[in-house]
C-alpha positions, 0 to 999 in steps of 0.5 A: 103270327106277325105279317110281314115278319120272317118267320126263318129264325136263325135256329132252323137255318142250315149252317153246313152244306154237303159239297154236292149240295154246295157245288149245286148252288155255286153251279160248279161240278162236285170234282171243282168243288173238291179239288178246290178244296183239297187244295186250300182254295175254298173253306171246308170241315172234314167231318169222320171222313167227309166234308161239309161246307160252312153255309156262312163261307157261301154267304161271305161270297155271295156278300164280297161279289155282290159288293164288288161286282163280281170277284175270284170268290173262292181265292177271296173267302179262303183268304189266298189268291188262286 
């Protein structure tokens, strides 16, 4: 074992998040989170009926408002404005 190393490769990392688990880490209700994205303000696949959140449009948000200080984070991933 290296010290020091991350030990998390990239294999073992969640690439998709059910909405209940998105809203609970962007901290918004899971009714926000699905009308957002029924209305094309924030990315999401639907799978067999049900609706997964890509990890890496929650880690593009988090890099855009980190960057910026602070932005409609939802309008600016989807690429439109709310």
């Amino acid at each position: 074992m290296i010290i020091g190393r991350n030990t998390t490769d990239s294999a073992s990392r969640k690439r998709f998040y059910a909405v209940a688990e998105a809203a609970r880490l962007l901290g918004l209700s899971e009714p926000t989170l699905y009308r957002a994205i029924r209305g094309g303000q924030f990315p999401a696949i639907r799978v067999r009926g049900r609706y997964v959140v890509p990890a890496a449009a929650i880690d593009q948000m988090e890099a855009e408002a980190l960057a910026l200080g602070g932005v409609d984070s939802i309008g600016s991933v989807s690429g439109r404005t709310a």
